[in-house]
Backbone as a printed PyTorch tensor [residue, N CA C, xyz], in Angstrom:
tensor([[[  0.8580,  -1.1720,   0.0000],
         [  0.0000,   0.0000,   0.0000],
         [  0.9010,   1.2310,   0.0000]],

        [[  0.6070,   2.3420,  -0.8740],
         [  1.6340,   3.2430,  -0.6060],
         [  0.6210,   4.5210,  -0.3590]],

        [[  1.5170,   5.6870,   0.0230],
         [  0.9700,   6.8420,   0.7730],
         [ -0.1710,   7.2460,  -0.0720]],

        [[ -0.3380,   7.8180,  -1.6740],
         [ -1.1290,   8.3030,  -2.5200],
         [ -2.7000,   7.1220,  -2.2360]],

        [[ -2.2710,   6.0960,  -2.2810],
         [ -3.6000,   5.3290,  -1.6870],
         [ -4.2330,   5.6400,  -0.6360]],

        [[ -3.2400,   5.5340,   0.6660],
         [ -3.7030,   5.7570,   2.2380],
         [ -4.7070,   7.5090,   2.4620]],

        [[ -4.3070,   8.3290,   1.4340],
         [ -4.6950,   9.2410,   1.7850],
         [ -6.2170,   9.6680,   1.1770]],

        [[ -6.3510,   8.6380,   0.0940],
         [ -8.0390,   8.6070,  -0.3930],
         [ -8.6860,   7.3660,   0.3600]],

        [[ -7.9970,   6.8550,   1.3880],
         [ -9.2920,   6.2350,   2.5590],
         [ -9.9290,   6.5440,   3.6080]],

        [[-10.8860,   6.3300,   3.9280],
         [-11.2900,   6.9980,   5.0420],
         [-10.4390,   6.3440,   6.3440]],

        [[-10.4330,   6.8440,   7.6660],
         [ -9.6040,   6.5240,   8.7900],
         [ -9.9310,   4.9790,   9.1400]],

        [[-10.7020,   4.7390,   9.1340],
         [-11.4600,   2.9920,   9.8160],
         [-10.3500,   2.0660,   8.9330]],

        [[-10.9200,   2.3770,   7.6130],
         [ -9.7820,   1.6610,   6.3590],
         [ -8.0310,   1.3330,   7.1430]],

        [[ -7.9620,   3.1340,   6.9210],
         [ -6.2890,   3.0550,   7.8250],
         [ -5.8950,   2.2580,   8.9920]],

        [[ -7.2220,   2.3170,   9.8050],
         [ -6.5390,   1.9840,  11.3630],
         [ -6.4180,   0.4560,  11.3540]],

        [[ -7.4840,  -0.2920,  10.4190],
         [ -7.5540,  -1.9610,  10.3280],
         [ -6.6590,  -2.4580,   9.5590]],

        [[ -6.1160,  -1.4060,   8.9370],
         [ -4.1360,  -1.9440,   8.0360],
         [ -3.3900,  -1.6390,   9.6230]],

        [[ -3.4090,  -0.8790,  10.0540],
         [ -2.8500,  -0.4540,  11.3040],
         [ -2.1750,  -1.7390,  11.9700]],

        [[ -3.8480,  -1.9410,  12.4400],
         [ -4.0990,  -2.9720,  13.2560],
         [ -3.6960,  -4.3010,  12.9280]],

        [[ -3.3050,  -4.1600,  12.0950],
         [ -3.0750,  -5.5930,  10.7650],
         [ -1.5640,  -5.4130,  11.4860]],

        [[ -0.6990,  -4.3720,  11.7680],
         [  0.5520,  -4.5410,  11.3320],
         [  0.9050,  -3.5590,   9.9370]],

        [[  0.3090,  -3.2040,   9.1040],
         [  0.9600,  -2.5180,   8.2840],
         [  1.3830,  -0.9780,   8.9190]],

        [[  3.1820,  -1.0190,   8.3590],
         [  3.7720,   0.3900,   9.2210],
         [  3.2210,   1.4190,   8.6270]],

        [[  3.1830,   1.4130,   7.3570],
         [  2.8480,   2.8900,   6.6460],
         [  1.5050,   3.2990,   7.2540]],

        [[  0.2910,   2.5250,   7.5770],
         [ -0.7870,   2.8980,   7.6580],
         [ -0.3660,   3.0560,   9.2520]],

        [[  0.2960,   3.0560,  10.1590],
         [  0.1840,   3.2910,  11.1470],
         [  0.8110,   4.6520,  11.3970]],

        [[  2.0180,   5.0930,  10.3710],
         [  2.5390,   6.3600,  10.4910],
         [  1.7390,   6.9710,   9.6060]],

        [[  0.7660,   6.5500,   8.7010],
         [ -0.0820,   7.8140,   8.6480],
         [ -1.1030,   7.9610,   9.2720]],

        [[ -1.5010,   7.3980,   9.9500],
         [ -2.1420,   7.6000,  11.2990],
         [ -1.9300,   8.6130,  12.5160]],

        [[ -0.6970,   8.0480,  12.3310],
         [  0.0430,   9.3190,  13.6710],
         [  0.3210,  10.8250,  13.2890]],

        [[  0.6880,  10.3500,  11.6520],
         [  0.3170,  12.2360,  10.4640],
         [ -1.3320,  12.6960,  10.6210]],

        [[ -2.1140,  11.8120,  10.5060],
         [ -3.4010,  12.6200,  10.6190],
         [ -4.0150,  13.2720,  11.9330]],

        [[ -3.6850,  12.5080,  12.9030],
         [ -3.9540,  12.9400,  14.4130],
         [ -2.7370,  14.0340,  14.3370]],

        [[ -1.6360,  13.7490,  14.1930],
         [ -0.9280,  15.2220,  13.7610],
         [ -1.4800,  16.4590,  13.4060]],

        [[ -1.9120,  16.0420,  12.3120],
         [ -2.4170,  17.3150,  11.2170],
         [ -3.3970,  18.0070,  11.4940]],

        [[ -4.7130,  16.7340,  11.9540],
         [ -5.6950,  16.7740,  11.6860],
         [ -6.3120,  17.0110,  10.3570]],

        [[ -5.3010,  16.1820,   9.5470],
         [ -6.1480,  16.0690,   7.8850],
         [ -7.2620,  14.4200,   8.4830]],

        [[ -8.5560,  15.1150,   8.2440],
         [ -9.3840,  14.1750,   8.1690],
         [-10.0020,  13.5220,   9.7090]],

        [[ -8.8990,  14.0000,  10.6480],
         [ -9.4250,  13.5070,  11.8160],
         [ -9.1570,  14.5800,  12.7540]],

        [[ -9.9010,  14.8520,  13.9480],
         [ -9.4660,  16.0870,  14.9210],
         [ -8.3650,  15.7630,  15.6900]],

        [[ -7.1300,  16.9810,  15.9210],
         [ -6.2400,  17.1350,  15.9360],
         [ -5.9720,  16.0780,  17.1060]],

        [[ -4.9190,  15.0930,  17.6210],
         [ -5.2370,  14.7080,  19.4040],
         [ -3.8170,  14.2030,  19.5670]],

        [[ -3.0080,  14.8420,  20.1880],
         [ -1.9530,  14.3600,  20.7640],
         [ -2.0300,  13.2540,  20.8560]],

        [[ -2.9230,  12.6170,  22.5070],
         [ -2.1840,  11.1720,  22.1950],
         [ -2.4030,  10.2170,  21.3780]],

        [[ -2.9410,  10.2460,  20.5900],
         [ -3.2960,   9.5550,  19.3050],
         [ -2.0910,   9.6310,  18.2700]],

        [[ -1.7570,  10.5900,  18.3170],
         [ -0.6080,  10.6500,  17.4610],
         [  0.6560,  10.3760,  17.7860]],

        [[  0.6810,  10.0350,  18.6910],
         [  1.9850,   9.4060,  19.7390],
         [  1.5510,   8.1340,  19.7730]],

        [[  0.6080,   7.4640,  19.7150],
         [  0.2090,   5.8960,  20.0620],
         [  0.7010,   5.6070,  18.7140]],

        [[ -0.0630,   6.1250,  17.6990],
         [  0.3730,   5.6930,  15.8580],
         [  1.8520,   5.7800,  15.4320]],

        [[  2.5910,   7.0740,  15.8250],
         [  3.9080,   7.0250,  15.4690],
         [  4.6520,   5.9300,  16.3400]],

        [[  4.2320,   5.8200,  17.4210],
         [  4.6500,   5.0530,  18.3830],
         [  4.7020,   3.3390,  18.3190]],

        [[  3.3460,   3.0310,  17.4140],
         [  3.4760,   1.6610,  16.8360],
         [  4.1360,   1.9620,  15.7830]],

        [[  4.3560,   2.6530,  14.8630],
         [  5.2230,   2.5480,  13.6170],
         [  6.5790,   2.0370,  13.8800]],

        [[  7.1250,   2.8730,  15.0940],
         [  8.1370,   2.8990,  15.0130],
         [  8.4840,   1.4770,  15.7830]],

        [[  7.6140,   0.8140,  17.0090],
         [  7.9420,  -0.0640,  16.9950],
         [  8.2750,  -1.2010,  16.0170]],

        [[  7.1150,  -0.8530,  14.9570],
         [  7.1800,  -1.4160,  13.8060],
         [  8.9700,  -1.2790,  12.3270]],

        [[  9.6950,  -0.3280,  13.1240],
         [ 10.7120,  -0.1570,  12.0240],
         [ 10.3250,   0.9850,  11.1540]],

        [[  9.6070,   1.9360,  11.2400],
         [  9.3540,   2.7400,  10.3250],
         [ 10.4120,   4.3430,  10.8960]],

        [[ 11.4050,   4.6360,  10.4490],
         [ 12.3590,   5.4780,  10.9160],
         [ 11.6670,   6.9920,  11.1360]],

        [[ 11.0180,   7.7110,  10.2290],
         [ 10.3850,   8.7290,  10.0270],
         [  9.8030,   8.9580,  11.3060]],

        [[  8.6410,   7.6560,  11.4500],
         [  8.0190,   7.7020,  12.5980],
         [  8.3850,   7.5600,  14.1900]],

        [[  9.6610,   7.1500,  14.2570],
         [ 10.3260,   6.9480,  15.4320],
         [ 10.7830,   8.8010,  15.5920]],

        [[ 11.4630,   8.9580,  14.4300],
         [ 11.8960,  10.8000,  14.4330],
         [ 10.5090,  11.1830,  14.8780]],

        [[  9.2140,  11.4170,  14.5840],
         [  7.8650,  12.1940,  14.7030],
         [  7.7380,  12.0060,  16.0160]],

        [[  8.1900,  10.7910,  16.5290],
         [  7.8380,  10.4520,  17.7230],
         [  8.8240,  11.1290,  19.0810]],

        [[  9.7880,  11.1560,  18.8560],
         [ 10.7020,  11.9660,  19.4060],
         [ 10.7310,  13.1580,  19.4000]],

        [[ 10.1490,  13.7170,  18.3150],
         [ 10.1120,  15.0980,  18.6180],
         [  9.1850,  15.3480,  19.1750]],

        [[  7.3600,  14.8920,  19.0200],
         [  6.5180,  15.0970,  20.1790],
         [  6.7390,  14.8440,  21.4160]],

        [[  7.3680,  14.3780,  21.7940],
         [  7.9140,  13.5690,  22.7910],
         [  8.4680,  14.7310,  23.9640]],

        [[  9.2970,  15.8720,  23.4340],
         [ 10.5000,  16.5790,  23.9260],
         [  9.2780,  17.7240,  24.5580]]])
């Protein structure tokens, strides 16, 4: 699955790749609770998502995560 896909699904879509284990859908998860593209803005939500990514190996998301973090 790559990003240009993830971003024409709705969130439920994302979170059950999430939940699956897929990293990308979990760091864009932690970008939308970020952003609030598509979902309202929420800290810890966006620390739980970057936070599985990165457990998951996703580098970006370990950085996102560290910097909310500080």
């Amino acid at each position: 699955m790559n990003l240009l896909n993830l971003m024409k699904k709705p969130q439920n879509y994302v979170k059950n790749h999430c939940d699956g284990g897929d990293t990308l859908s979990c760091g864009f998860l932690g970008f939308m609770h970020e952003s609030g593209k598509g979902v309202r803005k929420d800290t810890s939500k966006d620390l739980e998502y970057y936070g599985k990514a990165c457990d998951l190996k996703l580098q970006l998301s370990c950085e996102n995560y560290a910097r909310l973090r500080r």
